[in-house]
N, C-alpha and C positions, 0 to 999 in steps of 0.2 A: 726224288725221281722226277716228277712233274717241272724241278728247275732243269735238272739233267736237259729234257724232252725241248724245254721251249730254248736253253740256249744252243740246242744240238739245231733243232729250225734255223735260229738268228745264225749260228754258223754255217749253216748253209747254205742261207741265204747270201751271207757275206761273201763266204768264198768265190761265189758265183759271180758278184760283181762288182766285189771291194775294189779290186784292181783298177777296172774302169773309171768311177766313180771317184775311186780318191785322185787318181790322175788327173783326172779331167777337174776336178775340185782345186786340188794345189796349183795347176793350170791358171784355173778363174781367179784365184787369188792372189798369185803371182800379177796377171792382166789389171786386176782391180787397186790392187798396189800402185802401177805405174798410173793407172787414170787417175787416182787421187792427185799425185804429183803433179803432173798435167794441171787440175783442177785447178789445187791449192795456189800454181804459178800464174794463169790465167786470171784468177780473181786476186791477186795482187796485183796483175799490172791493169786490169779493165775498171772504169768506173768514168764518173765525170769530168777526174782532173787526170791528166796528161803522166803524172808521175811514173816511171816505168820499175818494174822490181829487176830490170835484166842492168840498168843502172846499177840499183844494188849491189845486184850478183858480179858484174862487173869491176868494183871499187873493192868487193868482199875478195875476189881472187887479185887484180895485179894493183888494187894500190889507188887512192886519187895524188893528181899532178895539177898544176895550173893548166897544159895543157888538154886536160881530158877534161870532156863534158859530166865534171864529175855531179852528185847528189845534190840539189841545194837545198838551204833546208825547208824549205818549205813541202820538197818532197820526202826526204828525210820523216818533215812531221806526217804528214801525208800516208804513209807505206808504216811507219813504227808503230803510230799511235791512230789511227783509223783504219785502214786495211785489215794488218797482223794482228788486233782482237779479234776484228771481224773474221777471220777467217780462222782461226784458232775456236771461237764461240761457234763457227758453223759447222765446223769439223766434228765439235763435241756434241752440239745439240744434235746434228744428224746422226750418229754413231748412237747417241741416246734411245732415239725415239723408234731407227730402225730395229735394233740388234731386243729393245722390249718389247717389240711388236713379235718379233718369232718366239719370244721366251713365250707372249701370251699365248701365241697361237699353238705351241710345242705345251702350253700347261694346259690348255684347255682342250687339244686334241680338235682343233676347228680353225682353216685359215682365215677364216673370218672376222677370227678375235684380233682386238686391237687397245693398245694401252689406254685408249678412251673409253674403253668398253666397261671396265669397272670404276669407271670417276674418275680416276687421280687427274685426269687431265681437270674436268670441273670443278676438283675441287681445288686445285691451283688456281685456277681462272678464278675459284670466288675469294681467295686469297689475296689477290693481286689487283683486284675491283674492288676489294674493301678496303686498300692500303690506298686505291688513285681517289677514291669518294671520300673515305671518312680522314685521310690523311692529313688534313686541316681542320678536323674536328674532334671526331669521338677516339683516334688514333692520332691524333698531335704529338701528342710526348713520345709516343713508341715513332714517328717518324722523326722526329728528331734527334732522339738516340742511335738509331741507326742509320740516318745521311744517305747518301743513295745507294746501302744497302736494304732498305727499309721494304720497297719492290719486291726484289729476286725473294728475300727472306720469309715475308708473308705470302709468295706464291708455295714457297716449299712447306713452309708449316701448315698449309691449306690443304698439298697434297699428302702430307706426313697422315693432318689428323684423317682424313678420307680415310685413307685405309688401313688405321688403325680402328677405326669404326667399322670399316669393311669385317677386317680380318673379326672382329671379336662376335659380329651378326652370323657369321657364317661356320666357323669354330664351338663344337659340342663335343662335350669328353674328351676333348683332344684332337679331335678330328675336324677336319678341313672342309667340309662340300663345297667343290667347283661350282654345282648346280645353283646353290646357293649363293656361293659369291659373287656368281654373275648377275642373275637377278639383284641382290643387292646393287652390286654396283650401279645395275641400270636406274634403281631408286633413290642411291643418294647421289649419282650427278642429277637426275629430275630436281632433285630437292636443292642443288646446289647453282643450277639453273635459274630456280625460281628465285631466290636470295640473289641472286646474281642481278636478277628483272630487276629486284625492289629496289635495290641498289641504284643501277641505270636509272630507276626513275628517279632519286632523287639527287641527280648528276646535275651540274651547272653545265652552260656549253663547252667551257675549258676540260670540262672534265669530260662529257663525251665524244671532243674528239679524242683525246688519250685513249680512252675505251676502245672508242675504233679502231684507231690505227694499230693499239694492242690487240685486239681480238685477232685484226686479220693475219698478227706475226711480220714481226721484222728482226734483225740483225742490226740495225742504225744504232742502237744505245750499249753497242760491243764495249767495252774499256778493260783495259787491264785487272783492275778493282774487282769489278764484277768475276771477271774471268776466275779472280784466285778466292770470289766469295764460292762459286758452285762448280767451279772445275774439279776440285780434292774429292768431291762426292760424285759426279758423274765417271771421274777416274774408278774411283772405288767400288763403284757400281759397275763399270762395263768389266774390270778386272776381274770381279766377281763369276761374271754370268758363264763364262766358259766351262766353268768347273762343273755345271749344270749342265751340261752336253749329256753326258749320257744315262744320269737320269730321265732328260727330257726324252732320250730314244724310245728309254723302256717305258717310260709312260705311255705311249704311242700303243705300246700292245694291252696298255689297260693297266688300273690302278692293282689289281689283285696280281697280275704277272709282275708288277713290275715291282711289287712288295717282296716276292717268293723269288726274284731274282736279285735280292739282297737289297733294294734302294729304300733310303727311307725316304718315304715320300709325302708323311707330312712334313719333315723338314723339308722335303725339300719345295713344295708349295709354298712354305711360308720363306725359304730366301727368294722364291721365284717374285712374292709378291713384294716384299720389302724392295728387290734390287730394283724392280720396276718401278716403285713410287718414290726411291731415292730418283732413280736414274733420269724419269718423264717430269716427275715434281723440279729436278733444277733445270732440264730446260725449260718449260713451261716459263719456269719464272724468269729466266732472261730471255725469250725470243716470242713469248705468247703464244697463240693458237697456231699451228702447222700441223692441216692434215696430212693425211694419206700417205707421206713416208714411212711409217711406222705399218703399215699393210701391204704396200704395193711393194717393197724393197725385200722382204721375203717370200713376196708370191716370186716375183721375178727369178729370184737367187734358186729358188725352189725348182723352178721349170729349168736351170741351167743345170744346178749341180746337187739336186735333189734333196732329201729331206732330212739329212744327215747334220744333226746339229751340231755337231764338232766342226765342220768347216761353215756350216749357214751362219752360224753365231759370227766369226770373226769378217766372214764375207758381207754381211749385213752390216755392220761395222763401216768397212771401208767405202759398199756401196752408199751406204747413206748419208756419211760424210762427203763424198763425190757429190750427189745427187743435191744434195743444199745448197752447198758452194756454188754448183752451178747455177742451181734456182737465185740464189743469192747476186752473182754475177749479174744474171739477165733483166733482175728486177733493180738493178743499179744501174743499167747501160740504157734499157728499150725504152724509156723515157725521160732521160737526163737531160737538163741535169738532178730534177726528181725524183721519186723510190718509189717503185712500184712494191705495195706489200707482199712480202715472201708469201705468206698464205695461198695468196691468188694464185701466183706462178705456181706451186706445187698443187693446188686441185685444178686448177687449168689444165696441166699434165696428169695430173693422178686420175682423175674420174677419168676422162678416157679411155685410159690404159686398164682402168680396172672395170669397166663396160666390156674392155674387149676381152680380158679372162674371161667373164660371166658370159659369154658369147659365143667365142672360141671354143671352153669346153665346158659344156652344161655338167658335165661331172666333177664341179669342181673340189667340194667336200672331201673328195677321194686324194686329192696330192697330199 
């Protein structure tokens, strides 16, 4: 009876403004569609060398001729093998970090939440700090066995063990607390932090600039290689997360309704958190530290086409993909022929924007 009562509500609710909502939602995603494109075009032909992708596009439809200013190879190398990782790696790491930032915020019932919020981000960070410091020492042979996988690898297994540590501190009788996992989390990134310090301190200067230029996040070490080391798993991870849509709804009205409206929701907190430390653990490890896409791209999606995670999942997706690419763009062009770190361009823009939510409307908790 009591499931009766609350899905006769949620149908009421629905009916009233599904229409609207989902229109204007396919709408947005339709829209966000085309701006990736856009994006994706832009950040192949912009950077410091001259090589154009509309060349490309050009020779790809009618053909090169002696007379046509066709590809040479050095743009050829240029556009195949520097751009198109690069832009394929930013497409994925932003689809990553956006689309597990709504999964956290939709599991945790708080837009606040963000895939930093229970480690996995620091504990990849101390994965990928232990592979740049001790990789010529106490991790010699493990970096030689794995070449320049050796990186991406030890960021993911940094954020692997995080939250299988997370998950087992927070997990009794079966059961999951949220309350718990957060607090956890916030205790083993501190703890992965500190390791992280010890680390840095005992860095040569080779090694902290690596450290830097990695903490602040870049796209520069894009390659195909890497791509097909942590692509299969951010695939498999963003594939994943949709299917989580409406669990996450019912979650929204509380873990008790949202049991008695058939979800199982310790499974489904536990693919929530798995798909998040696959999905932020491989970026992490090829692009390093990039705030605030992972918060601001579903507060954004949020105030457009509301809180409906059936479209926010895949919207969050495309916007975040877009929203890198671009950052990526700008931190290639606005001081070339140099590379301004992605990190900086995205909380550059992100703090901002996310001052002006907190600003805008003091009741933010409520969206």
């Amino acid at each position: 009876m009591a499931e009766q009562i609350v899905a006769g509500r949620i149908g009421m609710g629905r009916n009233a403004s599904e229409g609207d909502r989902s229109a204007r939602a396919r709408t947005v995603l339709l829209a966000l569609g085309g701006f990736l494109a856009l994006t994706v075009l832009f950040s192949l032909t912009s950077g410091a060398s001259d090589a154009s992708a509309l060349g490309l596009v050009r020779e790809w439809l009618f053909g090169s001729s002696a007379g046509d200013a066709a590809l040479s190879a050095r743009d050829r190398l240029i556009i195949y093998e520097i751009r198109l990782p690069r832009v394929v790696m930013g497409a994925l790491v932003g689809a990553a970090l956006a689309v597990s930032g709504a999964v956290m915020q939709g599991l945790f019932r708080n837009p606040l939440a963000d895939p930093g919020l229970i480690g996995v981000s620091a504990g990849a960070g101390l994965g990928a700090v232990s592979m740049i410091v001790l990789g010529t020492g106490a991790l010699a042979p493990l970096s030689a066995l794995l070449g320049a996988f050796s990186l991406p690898m030890a960021a993911f297994v940094g954020g692997l063990v995080t939250t299988l540590v997370l998950y087992q501190v927070a997990t009794r009788r079966g059961q999951t607390s949220v309350a718990t996992m957060l607090l956890a989390g916030i205790a083993l990134a501190a703890l992965a932090m500190a390791v992280t310090g010890v680390l840095i301190f005992m860095a040569n200067d080779r090694q902290l600039r690596d450290l830097t230029f990695w903490s602040l996040g870049s796209l520069a070490g894009a390659t195909w290689q890497k791509i097909a080391a942590v692509g299969p798993v951010i695939v498999l991870a963003l594939a994943a997360m949709p299917f989580l849509a409406r669990g996450l709804n019912a979650l929204a009205l509380g873990e008790a309704t949202a049991g008695h409206l058939g979800i199982p929701v310790q499974r489904l907190k536990y693919t929530a958190i798995v798909g998040v430390a696959a999905a932020v653990g491989a970026a992490v490890a090829v692009s390093g530290g990039i705030g605030f896409v992972g918060i601001v791209v579903p507060h954004l999606l949020r105030l457009m086409i509301g809180p409906d995670n059936r479209y926010l999942l895949p919207a969050s997706a495309l916007l975040g993909s877009a929203l890198l690419l671009l950052a990526d763009a700008v931190s290639r062009t606005i001081v070339a022929p140099a590379e301004l770190p992605i990190g900086i361009v995205t909380a550059l823009a992100g703090a901002p924007f996310f001052l002006w939510i907190l600003l805008r409307k003091r009741g933010l908790l409520d969206l």
